[in-house]
C-alpha positions as CSV (number, residue, x, y, z in Angstrom):
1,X,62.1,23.5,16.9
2,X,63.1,22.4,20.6
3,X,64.5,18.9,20.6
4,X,61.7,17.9,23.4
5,X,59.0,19.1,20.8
6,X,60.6,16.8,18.2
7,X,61.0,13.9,20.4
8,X,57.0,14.1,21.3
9,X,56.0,14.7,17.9
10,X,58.3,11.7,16.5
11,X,56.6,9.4,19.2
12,X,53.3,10.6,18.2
13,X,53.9,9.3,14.5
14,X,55.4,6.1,16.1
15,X,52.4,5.5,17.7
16,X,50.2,6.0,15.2
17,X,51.9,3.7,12.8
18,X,52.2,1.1,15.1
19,X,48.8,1.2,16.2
20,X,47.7,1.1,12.0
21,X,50.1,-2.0,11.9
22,X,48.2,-3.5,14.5
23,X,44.9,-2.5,13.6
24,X,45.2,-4.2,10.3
25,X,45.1,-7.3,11.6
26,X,41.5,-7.2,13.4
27,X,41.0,-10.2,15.2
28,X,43.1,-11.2,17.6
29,X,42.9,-9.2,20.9
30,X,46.1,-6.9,21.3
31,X,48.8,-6.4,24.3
32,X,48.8,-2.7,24.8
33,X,51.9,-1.9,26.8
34,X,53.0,1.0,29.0
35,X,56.2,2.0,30.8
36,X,57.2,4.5,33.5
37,X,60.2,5.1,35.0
38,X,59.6,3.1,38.1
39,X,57.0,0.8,36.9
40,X,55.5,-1.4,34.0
41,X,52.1,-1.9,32.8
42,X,50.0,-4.0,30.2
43,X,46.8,-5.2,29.4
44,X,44.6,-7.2,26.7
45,X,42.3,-5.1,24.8
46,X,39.1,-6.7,22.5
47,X,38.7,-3.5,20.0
48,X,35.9,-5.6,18.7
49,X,34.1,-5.3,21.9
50,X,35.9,-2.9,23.2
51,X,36.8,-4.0,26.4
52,X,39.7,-4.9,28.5
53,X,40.3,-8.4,28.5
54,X,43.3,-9.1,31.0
55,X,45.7,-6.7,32.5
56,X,49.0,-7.0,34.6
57,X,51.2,-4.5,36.1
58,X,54.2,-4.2,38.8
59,X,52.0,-2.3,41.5
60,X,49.5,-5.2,41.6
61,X,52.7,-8.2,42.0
62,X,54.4,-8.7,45.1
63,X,57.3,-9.5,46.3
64,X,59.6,-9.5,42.5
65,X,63.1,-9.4,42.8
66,X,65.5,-8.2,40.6
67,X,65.9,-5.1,38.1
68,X,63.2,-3.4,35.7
69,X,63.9,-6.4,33.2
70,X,63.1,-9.3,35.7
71,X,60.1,-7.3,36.6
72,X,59.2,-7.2,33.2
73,X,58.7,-10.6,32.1
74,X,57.5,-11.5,35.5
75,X,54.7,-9.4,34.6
76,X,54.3,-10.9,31.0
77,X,54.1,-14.5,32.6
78,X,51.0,-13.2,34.8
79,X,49.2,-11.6,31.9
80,X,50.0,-14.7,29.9
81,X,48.2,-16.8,32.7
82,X,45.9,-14.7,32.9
83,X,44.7,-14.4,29.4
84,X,44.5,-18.4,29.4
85,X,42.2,-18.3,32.2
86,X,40.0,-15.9,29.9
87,X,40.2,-18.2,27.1
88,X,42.6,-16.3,24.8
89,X,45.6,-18.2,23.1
90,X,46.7,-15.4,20.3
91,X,47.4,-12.0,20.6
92,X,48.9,-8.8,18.9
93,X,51.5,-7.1,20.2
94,X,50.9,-3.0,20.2
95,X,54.1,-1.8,22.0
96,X,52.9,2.2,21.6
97,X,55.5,4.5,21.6
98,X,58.0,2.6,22.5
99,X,61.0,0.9,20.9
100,X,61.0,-3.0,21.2
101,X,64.2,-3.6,23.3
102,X,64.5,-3.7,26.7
103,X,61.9,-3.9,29.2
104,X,59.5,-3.7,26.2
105,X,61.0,-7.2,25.0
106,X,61.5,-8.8,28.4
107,X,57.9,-8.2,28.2
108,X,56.8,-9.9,25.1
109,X,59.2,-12.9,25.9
110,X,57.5,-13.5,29.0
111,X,54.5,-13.4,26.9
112,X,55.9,-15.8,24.5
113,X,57.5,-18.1,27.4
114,X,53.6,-18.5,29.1
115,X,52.6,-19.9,25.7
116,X,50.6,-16.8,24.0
117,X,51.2,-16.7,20.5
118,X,51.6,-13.1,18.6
């Protein structure tokens, strides 16, 4: 089997047993989060009601400085603002296919640093 077939399928399982993990817990809204090469993007998903809460990413916030990182957790302080304006305080965190270091984590810190709980 090519690698590049094993690497999609092995993301495929990560991402459906993250998403069971998160699914589990029902309730709260969850922080679905996705990453290109050049850019960063998240939003706040109701499954109960299925709709789309809040959402952030680094094409709609001018003017950032500073690597992917800074970019990162500028964008989780904006979604964290805006989720209070929509009258959500507690989240799940649903980080897809993607491991929870880096950008991934800048983003959930900047989460956790505009006061959303997860």
């Amino acid at each position: 089997m090519a690698t590049h077939k094993k690497d999609r399928i092995t993301a495929a399982r990560r991402v459906l047993r993250v998403r069971a993990k998160v699914k589990r817990y029902g309730m709260p809204p969850r922080v679905s989060v996705f990453r290109s090469l050049k850019h960063m993007y998240a939003q706040i998903i109701d499954d109960m009601s299925q709709k789309t809460v809040a959402s952030c990413s680094s094409l709609e916030l001018d003017g950032l400085q500073g690597d992917k990182t800074a970019v990162a957790r500028a964008i989780g302080l904006e979604l964290a603002k805006r989720a209070k304006a929509q009258g959500v305080d507690a989240v799940v965190f649903d980080r897809g296919r993607f491991k929870f270091h880096g950008r991934v984590k800048a983003l959930a810190d900047g989460l956790r640093e505009g006061t959303l709980k997860f």
